[in-house]
Backbone as a chain_set.jsonl record, in Angstrom:
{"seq": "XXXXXXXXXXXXXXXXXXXXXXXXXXXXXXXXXXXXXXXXXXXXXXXXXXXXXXXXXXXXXXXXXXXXXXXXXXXXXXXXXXXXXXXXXXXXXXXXXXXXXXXXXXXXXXXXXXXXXXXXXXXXXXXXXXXX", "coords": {"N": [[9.141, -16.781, 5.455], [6.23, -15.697, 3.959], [6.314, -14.031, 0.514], [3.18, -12.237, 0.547], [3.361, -12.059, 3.464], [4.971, -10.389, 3.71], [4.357, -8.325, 2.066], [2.084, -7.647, 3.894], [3.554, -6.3, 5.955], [4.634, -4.209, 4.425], [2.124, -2.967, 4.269], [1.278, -2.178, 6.586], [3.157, -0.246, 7.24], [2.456, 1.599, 5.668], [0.319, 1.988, 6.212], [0.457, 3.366, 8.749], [2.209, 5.804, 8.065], [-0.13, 8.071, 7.752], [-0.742, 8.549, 10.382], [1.154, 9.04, 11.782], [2.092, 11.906, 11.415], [4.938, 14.49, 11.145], [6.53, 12.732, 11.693], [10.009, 11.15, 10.974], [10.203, 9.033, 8.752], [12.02, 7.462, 7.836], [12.81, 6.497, 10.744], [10.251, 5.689, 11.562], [10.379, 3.087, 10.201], [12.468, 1.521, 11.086], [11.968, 1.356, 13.317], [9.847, -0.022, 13.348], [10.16, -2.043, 11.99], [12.137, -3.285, 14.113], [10.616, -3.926, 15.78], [8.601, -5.813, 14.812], [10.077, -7.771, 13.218], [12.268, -10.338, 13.037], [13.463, -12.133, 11.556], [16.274, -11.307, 8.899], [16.27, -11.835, 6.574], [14.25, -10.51, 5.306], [13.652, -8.265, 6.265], [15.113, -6.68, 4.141], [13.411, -6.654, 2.174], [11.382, -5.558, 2.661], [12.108, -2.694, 3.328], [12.779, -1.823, 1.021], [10.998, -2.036, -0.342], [8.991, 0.156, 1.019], [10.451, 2.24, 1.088], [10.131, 3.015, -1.261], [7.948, 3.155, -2.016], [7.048, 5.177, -0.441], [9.146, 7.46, -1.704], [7.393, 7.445, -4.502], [5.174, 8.637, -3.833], [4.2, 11.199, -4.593], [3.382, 10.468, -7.375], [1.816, 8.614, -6.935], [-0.327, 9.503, -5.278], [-2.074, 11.208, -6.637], [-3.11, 9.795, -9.107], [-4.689, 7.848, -8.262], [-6.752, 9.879, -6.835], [-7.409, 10.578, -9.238], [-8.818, 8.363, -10.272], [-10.398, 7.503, -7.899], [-13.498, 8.649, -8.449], [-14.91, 11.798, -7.112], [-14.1, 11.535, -4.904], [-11.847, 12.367, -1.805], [-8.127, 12.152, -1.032], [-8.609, 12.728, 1.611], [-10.78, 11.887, 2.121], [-11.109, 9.0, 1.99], [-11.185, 5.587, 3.28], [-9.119, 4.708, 5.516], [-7.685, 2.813, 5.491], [-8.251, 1.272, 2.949], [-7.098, 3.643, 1.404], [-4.31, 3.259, 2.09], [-3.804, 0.557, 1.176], [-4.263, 0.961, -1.525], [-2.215, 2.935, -2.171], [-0.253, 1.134, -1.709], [-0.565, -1.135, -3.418], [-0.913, 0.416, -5.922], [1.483, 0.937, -6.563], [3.327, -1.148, -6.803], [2.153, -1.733, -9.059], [2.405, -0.039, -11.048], [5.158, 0.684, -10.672], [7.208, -1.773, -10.141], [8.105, -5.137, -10.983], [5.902, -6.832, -10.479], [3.563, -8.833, -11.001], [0.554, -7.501, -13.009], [-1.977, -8.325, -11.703], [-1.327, -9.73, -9.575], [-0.951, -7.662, -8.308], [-3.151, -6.609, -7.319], [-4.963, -8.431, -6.62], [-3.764, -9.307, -4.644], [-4.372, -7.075, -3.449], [-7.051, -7.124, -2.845], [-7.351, -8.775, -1.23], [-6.147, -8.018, 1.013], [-7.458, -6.299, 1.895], [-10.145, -7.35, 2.416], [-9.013, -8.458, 4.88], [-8.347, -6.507, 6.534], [-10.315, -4.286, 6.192], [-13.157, -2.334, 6.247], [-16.585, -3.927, 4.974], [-17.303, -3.189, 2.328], [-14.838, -2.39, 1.579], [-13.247, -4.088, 0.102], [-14.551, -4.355, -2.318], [-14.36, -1.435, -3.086], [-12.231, -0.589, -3.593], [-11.345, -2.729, -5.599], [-12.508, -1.939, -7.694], [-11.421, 0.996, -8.365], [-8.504, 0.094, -8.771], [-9.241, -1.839, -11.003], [-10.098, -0.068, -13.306], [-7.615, 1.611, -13.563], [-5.931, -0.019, -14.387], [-7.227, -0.498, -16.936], [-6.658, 1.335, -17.857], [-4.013, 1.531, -18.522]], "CA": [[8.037, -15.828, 5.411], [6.129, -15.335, 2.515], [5.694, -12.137, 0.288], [1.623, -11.991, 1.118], [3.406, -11.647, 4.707], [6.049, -9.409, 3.941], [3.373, -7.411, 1.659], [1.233, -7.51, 4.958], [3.7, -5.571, 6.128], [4.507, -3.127, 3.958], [0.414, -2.256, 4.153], [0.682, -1.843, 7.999], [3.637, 0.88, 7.242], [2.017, 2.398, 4.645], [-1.0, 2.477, 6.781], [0.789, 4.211, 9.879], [2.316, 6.919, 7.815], [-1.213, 9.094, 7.844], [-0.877, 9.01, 11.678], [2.306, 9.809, 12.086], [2.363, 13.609, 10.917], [5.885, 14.871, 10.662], [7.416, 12.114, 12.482], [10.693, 10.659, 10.243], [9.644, 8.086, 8.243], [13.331, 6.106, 8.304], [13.224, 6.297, 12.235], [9.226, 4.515, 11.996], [10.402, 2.376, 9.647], [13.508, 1.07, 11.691], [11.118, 1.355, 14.79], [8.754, -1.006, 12.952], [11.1, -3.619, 11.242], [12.881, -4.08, 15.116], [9.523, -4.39, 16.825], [7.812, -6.53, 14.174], [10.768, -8.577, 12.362], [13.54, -11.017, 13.671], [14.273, -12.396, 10.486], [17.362, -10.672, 8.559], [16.395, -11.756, 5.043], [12.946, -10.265, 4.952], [13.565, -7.052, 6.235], [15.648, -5.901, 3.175], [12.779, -6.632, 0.907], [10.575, -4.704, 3.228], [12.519, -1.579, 3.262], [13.041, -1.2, -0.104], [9.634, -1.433, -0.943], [8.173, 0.526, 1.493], [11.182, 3.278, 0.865], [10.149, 3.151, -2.971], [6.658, 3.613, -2.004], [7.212, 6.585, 0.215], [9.32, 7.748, -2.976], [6.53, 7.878, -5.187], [3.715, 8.887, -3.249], [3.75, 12.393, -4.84], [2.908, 10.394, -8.154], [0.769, 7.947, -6.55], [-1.691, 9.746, -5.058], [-3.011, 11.919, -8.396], [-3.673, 8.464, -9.655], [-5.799, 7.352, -6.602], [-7.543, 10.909, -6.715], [-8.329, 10.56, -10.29], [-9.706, 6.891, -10.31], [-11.08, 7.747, -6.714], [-13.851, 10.049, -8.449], [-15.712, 12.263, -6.032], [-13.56, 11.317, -3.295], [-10.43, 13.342, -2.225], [-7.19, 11.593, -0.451], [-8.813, 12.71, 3.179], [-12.081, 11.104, 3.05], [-10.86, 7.601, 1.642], [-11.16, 4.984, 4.305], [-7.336, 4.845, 5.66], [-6.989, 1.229, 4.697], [-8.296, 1.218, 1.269], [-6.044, 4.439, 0.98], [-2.97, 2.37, 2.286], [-4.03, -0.469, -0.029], [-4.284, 1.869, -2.566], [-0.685, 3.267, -2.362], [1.007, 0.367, -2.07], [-0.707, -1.567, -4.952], [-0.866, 1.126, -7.208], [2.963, 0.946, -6.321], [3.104, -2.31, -7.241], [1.225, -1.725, -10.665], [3.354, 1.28, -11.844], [6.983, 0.89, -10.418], [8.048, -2.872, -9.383], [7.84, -5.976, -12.043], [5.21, -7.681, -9.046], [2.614, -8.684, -12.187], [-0.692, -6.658, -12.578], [-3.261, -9.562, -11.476], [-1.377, -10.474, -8.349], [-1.121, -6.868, -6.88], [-4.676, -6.286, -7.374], [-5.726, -9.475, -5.961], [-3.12, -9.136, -2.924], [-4.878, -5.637, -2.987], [-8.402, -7.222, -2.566], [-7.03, -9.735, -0.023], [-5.543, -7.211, 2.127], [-8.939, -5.014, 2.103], [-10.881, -8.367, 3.189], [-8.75, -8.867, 6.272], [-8.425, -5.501, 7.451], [-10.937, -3.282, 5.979], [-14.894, -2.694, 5.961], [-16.939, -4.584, 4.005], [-17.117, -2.735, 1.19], [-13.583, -2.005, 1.28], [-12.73, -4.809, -1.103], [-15.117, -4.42, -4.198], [-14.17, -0.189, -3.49], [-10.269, -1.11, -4.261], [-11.033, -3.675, -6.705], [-12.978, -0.948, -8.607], [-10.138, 1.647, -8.106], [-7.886, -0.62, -9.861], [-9.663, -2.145, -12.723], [-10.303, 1.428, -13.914], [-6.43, 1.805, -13.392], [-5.641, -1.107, -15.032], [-8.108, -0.679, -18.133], [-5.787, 2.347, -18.67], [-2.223, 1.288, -18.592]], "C": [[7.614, -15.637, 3.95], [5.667, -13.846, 1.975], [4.347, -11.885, 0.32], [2.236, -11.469, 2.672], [4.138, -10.455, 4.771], [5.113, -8.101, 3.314], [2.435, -6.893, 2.853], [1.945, -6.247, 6.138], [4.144, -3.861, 5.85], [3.151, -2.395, 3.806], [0.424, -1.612, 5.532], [1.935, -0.532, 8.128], [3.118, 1.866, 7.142], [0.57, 3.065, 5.615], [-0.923, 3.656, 8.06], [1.384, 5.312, 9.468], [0.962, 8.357, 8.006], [-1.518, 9.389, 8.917], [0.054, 9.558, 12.431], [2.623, 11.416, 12.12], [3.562, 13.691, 10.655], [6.809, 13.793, 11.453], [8.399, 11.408, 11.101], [10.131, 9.357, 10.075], [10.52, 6.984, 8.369], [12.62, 5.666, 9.964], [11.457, 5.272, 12.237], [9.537, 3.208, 10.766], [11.578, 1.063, 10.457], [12.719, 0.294, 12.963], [10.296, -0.523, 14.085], [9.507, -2.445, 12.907], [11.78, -4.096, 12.822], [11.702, -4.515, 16.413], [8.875, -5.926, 16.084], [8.656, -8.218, 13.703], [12.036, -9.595, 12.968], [14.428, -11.562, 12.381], [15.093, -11.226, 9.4], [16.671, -10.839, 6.891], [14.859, -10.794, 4.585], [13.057, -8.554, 4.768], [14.076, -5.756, 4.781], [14.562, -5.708, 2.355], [12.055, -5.412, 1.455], [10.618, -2.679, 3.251], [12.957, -1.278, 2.004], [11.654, -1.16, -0.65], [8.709, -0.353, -0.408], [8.919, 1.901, 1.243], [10.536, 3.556, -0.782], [8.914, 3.397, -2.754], [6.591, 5.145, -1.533], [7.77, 7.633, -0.626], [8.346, 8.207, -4.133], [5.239, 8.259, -5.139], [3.503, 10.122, -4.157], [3.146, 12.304, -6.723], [1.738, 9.612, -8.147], [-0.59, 8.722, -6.264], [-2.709, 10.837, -5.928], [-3.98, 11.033, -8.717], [-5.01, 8.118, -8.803], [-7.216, 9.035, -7.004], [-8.646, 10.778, -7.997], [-9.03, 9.571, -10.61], [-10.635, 6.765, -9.247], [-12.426, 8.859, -7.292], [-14.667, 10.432, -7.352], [-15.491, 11.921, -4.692], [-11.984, 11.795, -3.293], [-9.6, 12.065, -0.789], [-7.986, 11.816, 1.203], [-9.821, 12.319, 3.181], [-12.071, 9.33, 2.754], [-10.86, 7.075, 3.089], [-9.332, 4.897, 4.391], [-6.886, 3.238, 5.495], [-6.887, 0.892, 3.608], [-6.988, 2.449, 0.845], [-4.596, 3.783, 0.739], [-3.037, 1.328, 0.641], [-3.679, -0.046, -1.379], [-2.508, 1.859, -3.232], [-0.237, 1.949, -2.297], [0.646, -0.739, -3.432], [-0.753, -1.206, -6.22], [1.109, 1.433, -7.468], [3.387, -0.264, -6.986], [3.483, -2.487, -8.64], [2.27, -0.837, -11.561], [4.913, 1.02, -11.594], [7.719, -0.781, -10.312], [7.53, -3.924, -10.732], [6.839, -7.255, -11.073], [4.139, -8.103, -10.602], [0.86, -8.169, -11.742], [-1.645, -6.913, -11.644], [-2.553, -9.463, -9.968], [-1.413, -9.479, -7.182], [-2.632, -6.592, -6.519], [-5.328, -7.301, -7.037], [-5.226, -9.246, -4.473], [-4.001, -7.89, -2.48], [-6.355, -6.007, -1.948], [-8.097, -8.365, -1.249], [-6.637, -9.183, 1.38], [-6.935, -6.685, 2.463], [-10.076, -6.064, 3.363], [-10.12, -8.522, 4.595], [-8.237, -7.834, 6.963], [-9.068, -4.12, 6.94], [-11.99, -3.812, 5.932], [-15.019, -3.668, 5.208], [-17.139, -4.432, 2.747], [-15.697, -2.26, 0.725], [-12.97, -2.661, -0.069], [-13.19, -4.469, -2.401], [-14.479, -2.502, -3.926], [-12.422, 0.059, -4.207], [-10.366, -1.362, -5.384], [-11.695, -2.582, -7.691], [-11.709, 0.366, -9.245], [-9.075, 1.151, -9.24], [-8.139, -0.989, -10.667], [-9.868, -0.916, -13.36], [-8.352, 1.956, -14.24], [-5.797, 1.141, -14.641], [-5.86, -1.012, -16.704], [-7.148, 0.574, -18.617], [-4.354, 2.315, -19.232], [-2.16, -0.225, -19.228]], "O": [[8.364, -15.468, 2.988], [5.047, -12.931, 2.517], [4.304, -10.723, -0.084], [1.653, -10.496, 3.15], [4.023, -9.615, 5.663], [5.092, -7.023, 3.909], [2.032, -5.732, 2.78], [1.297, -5.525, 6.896], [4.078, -2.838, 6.531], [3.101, -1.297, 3.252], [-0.284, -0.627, 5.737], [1.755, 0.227, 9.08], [3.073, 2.829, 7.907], [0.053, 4.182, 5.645], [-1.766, 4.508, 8.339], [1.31, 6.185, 10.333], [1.291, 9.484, 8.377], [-2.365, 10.269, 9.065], [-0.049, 10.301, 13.408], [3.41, 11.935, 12.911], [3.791, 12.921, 9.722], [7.913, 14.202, 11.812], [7.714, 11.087, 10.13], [9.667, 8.667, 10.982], [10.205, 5.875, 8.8], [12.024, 4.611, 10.182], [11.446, 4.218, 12.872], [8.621, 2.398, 10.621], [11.391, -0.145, 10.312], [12.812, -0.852, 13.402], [10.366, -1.696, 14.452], [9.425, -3.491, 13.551], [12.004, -5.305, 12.882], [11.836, -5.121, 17.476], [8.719, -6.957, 16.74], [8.174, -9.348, 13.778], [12.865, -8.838, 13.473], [15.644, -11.472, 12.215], [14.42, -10.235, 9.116], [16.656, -9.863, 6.142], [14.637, -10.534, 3.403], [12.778, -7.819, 3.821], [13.68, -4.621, 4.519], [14.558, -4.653, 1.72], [12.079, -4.349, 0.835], [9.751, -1.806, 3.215], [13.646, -0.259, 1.954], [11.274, -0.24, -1.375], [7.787, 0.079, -1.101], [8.145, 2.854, 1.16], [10.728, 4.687, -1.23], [8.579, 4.184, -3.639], [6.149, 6.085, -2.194], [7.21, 8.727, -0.557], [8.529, 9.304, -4.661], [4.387, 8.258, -6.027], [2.355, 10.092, -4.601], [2.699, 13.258, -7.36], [0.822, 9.712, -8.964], [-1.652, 8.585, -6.87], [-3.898, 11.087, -5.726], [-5.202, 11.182, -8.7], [-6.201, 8.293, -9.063], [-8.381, 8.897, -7.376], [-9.876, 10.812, -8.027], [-10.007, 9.818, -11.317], [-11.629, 6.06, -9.418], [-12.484, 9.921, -6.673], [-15.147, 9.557, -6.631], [-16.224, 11.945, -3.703], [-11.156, 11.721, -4.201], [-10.207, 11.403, 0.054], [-7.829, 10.862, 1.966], [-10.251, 12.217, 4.33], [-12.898, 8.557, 3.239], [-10.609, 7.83, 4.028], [-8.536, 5.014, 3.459], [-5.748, 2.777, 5.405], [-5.908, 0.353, 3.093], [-6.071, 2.15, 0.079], [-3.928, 3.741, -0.294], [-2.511, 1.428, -0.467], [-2.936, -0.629, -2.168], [-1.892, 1.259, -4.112], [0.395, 1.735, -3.331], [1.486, -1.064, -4.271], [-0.694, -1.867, -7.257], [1.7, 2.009, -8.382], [3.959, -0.004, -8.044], [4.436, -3.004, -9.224], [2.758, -1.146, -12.648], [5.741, 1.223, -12.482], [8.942, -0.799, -10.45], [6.617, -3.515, -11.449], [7.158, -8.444, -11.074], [4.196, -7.126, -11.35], [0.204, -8.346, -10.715], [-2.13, -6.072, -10.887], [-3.329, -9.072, -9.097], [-1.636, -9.668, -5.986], [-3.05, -6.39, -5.379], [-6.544, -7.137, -7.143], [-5.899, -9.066, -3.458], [-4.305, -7.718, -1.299], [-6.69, -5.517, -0.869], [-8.961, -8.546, -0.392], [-6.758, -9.702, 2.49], [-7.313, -6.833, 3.625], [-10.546, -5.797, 4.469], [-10.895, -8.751, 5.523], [-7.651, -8.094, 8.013], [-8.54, -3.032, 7.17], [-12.244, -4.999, 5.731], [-14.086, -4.313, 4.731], [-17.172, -5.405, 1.994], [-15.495, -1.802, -0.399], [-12.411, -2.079, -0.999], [-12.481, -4.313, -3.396], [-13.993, -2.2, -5.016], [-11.859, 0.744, -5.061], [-9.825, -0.714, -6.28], [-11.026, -2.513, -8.722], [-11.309, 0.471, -10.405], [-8.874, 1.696, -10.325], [-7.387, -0.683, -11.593], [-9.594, -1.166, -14.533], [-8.068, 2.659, -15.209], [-5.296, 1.686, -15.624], [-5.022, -1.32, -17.552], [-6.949, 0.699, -19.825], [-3.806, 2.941, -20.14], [-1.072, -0.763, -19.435]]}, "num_chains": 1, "name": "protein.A"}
């Protein structure tokens, strides 16, 4: 499996947390990885990134807010949001290099978000980027 796939799924976590409400995040994460995954070596990567994301959401999404201008965490489209968090996760916490989360970012947007989803990401991040 490759990490574009395994990234594919850490987006479709990330993406089901905002529907979940108070449901435990381990228990949909477990749920997920034994519905979705058969392979043994993948899953580790999966759960540590998606645990390390869930981890820093409470620094993540400032970031997002403040590069997001004139748009607040609840009116973002819920894919670009996802996208969001986990590439700005990416960018800030993991040694993944800048270019490739922000392309995976714009790759993800194209195959499961609007049409404007992609250039609204890729904007998002180069503004991100141009700072750090």
């Amino acid at each position: 499996m490759s990490r574009h796939t395994d990234r594919i799924h850490v987006f479709e976590l990330t993406f089901q947390t905002d529907f979940q409400g108070e449901k435990d995040m381990k228990a949909l994460l477990q749920e997920y990885l034994d519905e979705n995954l058969k392979e043994k070596d993948n899953r580790k990567y999966i759960e540590e990134e998606f645990s390390g994301l869930l981890d820093k959401l409470p620094e993540i999404d400032p970031v997002i807010e403040k590069y997001a201008e004139n748009w607040t965490l609840e009116r973002l489209d819920k894919v670009a949001l996802a996208v969001l968090r986990l590439s700005l996760y990416e960018i800030l916490y993991t040694d993944i290099p800048n270019k490739v989360a922000a392309n995976e970012a714009v790759e993800i947007c194209k195959e499961y978000g609007e049409e404007k989803t992609p250039a609204f990401v890729n904007g998002i991040l180069g503004k991100v980027l141009n700072r750090i």
